[in-house]
Every structure is written in structure tokens, then in C-alpha cells.
KEMIMAR-735789 format. One line per field, with one value per residue (C-alpha): residue in one letter; residue number from 1; x, y, z. Coordinates in Angstrom, 2 decimals, decimal comma, always signed. Layout:
BEGIN
aa = (A  ...)
i = (NUM  ...)
east = (X  ...)
north = (Y  ...)
up = (Z  ...)
***
This chain:
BEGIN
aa = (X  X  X  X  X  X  X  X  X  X  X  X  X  X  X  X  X  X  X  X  X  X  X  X  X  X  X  X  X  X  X  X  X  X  X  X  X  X  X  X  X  X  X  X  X  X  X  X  X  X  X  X  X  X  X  X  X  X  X  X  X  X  X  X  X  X  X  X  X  X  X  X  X  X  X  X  X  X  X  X  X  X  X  X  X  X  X  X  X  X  X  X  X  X  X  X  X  X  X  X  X  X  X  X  X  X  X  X  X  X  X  X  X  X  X  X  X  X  X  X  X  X  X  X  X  X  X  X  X  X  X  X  X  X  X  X  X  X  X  X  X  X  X  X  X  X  X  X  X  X  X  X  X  X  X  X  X  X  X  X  X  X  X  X  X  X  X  X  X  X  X  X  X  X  X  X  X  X  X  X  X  X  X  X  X  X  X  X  X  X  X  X  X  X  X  X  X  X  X  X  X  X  X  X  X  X  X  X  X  X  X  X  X  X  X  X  X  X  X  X  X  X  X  X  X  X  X  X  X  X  X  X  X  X  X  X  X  X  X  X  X  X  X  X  X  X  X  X  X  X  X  X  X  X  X  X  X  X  X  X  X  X  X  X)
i = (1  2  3  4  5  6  7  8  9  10  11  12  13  14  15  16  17  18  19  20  21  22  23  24  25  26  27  28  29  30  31  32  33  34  35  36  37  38  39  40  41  42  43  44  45  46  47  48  49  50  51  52  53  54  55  56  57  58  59  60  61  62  63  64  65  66  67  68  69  70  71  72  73  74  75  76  77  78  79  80  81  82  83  84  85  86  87  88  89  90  91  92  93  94  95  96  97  98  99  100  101  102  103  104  105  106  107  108  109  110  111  112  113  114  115  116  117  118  119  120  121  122  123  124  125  126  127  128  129  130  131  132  133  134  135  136  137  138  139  140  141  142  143  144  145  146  147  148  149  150  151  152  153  154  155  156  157  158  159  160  161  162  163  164  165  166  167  168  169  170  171  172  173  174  175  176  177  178  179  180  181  182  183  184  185  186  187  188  189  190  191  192  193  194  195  196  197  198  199  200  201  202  203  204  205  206  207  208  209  210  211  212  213  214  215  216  217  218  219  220  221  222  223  224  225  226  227  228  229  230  231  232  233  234  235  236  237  238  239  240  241  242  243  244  245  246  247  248  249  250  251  252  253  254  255  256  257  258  259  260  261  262  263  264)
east = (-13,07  -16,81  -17,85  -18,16  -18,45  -15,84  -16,47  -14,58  -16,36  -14,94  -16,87  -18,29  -21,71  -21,36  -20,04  -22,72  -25,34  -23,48  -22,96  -26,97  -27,38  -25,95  -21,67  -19,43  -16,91  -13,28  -10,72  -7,23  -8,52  -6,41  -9,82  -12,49  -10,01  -8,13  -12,21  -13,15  -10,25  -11,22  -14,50  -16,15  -17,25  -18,83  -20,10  -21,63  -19,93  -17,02  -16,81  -12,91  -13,03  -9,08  -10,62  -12,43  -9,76  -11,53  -11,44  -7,68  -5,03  -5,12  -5,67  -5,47  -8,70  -8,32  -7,14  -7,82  -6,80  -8,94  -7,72  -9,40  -10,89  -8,86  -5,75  -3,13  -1,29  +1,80  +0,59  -0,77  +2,66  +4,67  +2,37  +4,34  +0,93  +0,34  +4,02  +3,91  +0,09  -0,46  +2,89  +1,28  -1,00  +1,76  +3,69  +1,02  +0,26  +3,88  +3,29  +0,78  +1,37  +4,20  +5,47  +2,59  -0,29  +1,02  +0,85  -2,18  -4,37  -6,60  -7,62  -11,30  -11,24  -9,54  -12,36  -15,19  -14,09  -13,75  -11,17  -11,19  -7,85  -6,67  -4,51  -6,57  -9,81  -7,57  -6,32  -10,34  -11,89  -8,83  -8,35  -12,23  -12,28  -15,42  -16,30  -17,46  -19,82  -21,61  -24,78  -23,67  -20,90  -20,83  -18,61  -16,31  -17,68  -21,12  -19,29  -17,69  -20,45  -18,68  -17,29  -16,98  -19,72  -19,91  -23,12  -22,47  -25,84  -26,19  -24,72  -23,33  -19,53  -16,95  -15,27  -13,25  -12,14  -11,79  -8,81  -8,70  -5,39  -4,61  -2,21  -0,08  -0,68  +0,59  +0,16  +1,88  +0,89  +2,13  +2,49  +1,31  +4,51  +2,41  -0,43  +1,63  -1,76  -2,10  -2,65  -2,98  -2,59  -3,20  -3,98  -3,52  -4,30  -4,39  -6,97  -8,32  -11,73  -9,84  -7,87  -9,10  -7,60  -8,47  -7,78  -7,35  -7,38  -8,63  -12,39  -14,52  -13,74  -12,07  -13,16  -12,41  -10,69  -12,27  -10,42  -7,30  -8,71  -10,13  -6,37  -4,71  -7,15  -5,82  -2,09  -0,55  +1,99  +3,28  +2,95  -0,57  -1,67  +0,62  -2,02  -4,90  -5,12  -6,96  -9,89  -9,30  -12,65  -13,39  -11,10  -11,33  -8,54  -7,00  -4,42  -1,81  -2,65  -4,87  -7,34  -5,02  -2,59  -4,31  -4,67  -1,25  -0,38  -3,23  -1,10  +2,18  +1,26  -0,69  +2,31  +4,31  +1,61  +2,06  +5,98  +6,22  +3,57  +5,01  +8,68  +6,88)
north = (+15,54  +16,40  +20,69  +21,94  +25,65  +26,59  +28,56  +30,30  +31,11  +32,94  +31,69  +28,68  +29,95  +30,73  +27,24  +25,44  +27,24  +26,56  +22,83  +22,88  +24,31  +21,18  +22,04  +19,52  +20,48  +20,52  +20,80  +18,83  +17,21  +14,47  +11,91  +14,21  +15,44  +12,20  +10,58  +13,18  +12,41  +8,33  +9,99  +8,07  +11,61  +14,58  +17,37  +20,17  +22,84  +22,54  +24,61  +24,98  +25,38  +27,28  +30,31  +29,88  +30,75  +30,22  +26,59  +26,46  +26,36  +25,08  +26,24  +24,48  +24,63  +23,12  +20,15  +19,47  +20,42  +21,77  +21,68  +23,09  +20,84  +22,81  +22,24  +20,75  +17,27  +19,18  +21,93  +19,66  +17,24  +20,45  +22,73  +23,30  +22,89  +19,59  +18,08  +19,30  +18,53  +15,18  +13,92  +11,10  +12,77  +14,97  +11,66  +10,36  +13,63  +13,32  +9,75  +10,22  +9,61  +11,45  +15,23  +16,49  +14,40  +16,47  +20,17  +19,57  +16,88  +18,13  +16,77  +17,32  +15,75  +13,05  +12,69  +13,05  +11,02  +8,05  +6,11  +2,44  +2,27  +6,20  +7,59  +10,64  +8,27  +6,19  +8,88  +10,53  +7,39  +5,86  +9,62  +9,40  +12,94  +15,23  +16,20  +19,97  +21,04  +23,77  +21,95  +20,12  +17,91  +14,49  +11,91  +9,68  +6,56  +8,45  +9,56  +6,66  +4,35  +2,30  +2,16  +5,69  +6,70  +8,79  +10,29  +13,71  +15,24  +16,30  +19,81  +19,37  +20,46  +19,78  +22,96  +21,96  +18,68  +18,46  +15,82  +15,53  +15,63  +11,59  +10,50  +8,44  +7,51  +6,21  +5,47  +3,06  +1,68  -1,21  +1,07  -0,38  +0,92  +2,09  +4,45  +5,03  +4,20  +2,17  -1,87  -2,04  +0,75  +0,57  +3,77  +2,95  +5,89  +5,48  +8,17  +9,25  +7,46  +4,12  +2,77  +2,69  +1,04  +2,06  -0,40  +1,15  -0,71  -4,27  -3,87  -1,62  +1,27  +2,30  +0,28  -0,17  -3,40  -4,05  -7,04  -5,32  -2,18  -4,71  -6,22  -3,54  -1,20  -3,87  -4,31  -1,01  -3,09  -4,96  -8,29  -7,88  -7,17  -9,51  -11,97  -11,09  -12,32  -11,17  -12,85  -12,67  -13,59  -9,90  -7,91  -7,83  -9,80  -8,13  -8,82  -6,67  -9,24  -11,98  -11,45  -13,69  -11,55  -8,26  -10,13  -10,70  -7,23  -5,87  -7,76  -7,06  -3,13  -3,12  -4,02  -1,67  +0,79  +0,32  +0,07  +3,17  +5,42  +3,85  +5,51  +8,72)
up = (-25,01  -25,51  -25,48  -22,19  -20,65  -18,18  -15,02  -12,45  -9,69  -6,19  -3,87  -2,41  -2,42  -6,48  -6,61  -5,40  -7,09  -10,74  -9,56  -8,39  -12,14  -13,50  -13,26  -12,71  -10,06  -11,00  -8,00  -8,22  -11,98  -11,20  -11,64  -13,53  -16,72  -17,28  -17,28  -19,62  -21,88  -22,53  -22,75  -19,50  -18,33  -20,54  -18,19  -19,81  -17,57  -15,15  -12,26  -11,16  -7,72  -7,80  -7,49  -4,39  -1,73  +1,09  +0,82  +0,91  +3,77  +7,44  +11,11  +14,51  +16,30  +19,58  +19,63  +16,25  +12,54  +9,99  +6,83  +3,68  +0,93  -1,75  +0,20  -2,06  -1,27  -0,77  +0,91  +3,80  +3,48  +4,48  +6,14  +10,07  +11,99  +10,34  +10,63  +14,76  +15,45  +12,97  +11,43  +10,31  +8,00  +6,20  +5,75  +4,08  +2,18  +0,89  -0,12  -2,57  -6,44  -7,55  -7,56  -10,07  -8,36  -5,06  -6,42  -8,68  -6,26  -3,64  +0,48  -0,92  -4,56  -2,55  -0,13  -2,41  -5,02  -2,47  -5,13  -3,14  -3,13  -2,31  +0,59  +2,38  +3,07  +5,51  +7,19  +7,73  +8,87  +10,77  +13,20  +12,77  +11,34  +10,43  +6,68  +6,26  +3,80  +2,48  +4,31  +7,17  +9,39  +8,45  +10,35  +9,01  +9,76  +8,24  +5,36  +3,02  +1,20  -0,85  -4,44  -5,39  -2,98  -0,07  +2,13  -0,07  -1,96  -4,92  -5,39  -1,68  -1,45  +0,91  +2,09  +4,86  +7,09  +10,84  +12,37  +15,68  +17,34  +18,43  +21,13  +17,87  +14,55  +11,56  +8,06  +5,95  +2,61  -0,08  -2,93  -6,51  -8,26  -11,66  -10,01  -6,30  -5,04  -1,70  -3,13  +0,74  +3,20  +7,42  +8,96  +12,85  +15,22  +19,70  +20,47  +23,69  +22,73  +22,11  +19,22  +15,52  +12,05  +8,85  +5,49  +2,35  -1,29  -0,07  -1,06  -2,40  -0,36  +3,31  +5,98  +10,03  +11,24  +13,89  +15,42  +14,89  +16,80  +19,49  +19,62  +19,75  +22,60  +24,84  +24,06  +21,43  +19,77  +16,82  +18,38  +19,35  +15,79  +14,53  +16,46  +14,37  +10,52  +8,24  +6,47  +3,06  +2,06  +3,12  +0,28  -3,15  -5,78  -9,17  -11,43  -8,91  -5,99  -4,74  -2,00  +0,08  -0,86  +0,02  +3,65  +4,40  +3,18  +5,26  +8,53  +7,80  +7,35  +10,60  +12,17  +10,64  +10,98  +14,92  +15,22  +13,19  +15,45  +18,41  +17,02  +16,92)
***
């Protein structure tokens, strides 16, 4: 690794001020440190965000969860409130990487690091959540840009993220066995505004299905998204699968996605 200063801070508001100063901020490290180690990162200063414990834990509001950014994997895969309110979102909390990704990863580092093929960014844009920062609410389907990108600012931190409560959801994901990350994962949620489907790790970053939310609005069940295929001229090919590949994955999840929120 290249020099860097370390610092602490203990709030959010000394956080963003050192990352507006030019600090990098650290929160789960699972992305930033292993970067910094093949040398593809070298910030001069990190900012650990551990200290700031306002940013951690959950509470119901309404009908709705908000969970804090610096809320650990496995904090939100067994937190009570989640499990009763959400189950589909602690399942997929519990299903991502292995035991040490869980107690070291964060919902925010997640989020804001927007990996193309990661868990949490299905789960925010498929329940159509709302990103909290230190500046403003940004929407899911505002939120996710691309590749690595997202509608954050520079120096602009998440602190929190709002999930709406949905009538059923699931989440269910073809793991690539090396990383545990999704190679395809289908978020599927039936919410009082309609049905929506998320796609993880076919493209360069979460996206909506919208002929599979179409499909499914008008008939909630495994044989009505097993009616819609996926184009694969849409999602991205790699040595771990094809692009056609990646579209029958995307179909056969959907409809696994549906059978299992269906089961409850």
C-alpha cells in the first residue's frame, strides 16, 4: 500500500468535512482496502466511518424500514424488525459473501459502491427504496448510474436507507461460487403501487425488468414470468457465463423469485 493518514471521526458532520478535505471514506473495506492493496487506489487519508454511531442500526418508521448505512450485513440478516417487516431483505443480507464479508461489509459501502454484480442494489431499486444523505433523498430509480456510479456528489454520504414495507418479496440469486456474488440475481417485490423486478449482475449495473414487471402486475405467478424471456442482447458476457446464459438465468430466477415470495 501507498502512505496514507488515518482518521476517526464521530460524527457524520466531521466526516464529510474530512472527505470534502480530500479523505477517502472507509466503511465495511471490503472494496476500498483490497483496491489499495493491488495498488488500483492510493488515497491520501481514509476516514473510517466505525466511529460514527449514528449511522448504524435500524427502526420501523411507518410502514417502512430505515436502516443505517453503517449497518453491518449481519446485523440487518438478523435484526427482528427486518426478519418480521422485510424477510426478504435479511435473506438476502444473509446471502452475501461469506461469514467475514457479513460482520465486516456494510448496507451503505454496498450502495455506494454500486459493484454491477452486488446483492443490496437489487433489493433498493426492486422495493424502490429511498437513499439518505447528509444532503438530500434520492430515489432508487434516481440513484444507480451505471458501472460503479451512482447520483452521489462529491463529499456526499449516505447515512441512512428507507424500504418501504411491500405486500411480498423475494430475492434469489445464481451465486458465482468464487466471490458469492450474484452472476444473476431477481429481486421481485408486489407493492401497493404495482409490481417491480430488479436484475442484478447481467450488465453494467442494477436495472428494472420491465416486461417481467408488466407480466407479472397482471398475473403474480411463476408461470406468468415464465412467459417472458429475456433478451440477451441486453446483459453483459464473461468468462463465468455467456450473455445467453445470463438470460436464461435471469428467467429461471424470476420464477423462483415469485414462487418463493408467493411461499412467504
Amino acid at each position: 500500500m501507498y502512505a496514507f493518514t488515518y482518521e476517526r471521526p464521530g460524527t457524520a458532520a466531521e466526516a464529510v468535512k474530512l472527505a470534502q478535505a480530500g479523505g477517502k471514506w472507509l466503511a465495511g473495506g471490503q472494496t476500498l482496502l483490497g483496491s489499495m492493496k493491488l495498488r488500483l487506489a492510493s488515497p491520501e487519508q481514509i476516514v473510517d466511518l466505525g466511529g460514527v454511531k449514528d449511522l448504524a442500526g435500524v427502526r420501523k418508521e411507518g410502514n417502512a424500514l430505515v436502516i443505517g448505512a453503517m449497518t453491518r450485513h449481519a446485523d440487518v440478516a438478523r435484526n427482528a424488525d427486518v426478519r418480521a417487516t422485510i424477510p426478504a431483505l435479511a435473506r438476502l443480507a444473509d446471502g452475501i459473501g461469506d461469514r467475514q464479508v457479513r460482520a465486516m461489509g456494510t448496507l451503505g459501502g454496498s450502495v455506494a459502491n454500486n459493484d454491477p454484480a452486488a446483492d443490496y442494489p437489487a433489493a433498493v431499486l426492486g422495493l424502490g427504496a429511498t437513499v439518505i444523505t447528509s444532503a438530500r433523498q434520492i430515489a432508487a430509480d434516481d440513484f444507480f448510474q451505471g458501472l460503479f456510479a451512482s447520483a452521489l456528489e462529491e463529499g456526499e454520504l449516505i447515512t441512512a436507507i428507507r424500504f418501504p414495507q411491500p405486500r411480498r418479496a423475494a430475492y434469489v440469486k445464481f451465486r458465482q461460487p468464487a466471490s458469492g456474488f450474484a452472476l444473476i440475481g431477481v429481486f421481485v417485490a408486489q407493492t401497493d403501487a404495482g409490481v417491480r423486478v430488479a436484475v442484478t449482475g447481467g450488465g453494467n449495473g442494477v436495472f428494472r425488468h420491465t416486461a417481467l414487471e408488466q407480466a407479472l402486475g397482471r398475473d403474480f405467478s411463476p408461470a406468468a414470468a415464465a412467459g417472458v424471456k429475456t433478451d440477451a442482447s441486453e446483459l453483459n458476457g464473461d468468462l463465468h457465463g455467456s450473455a445467453e446464459y445470463r438470460a436464461h438465468l435471469v428467467d429461471v430466477m424470476a420464477q423462483r423469485a415469485v414462487a418463493q415470495a408467493l411461499a412467504g
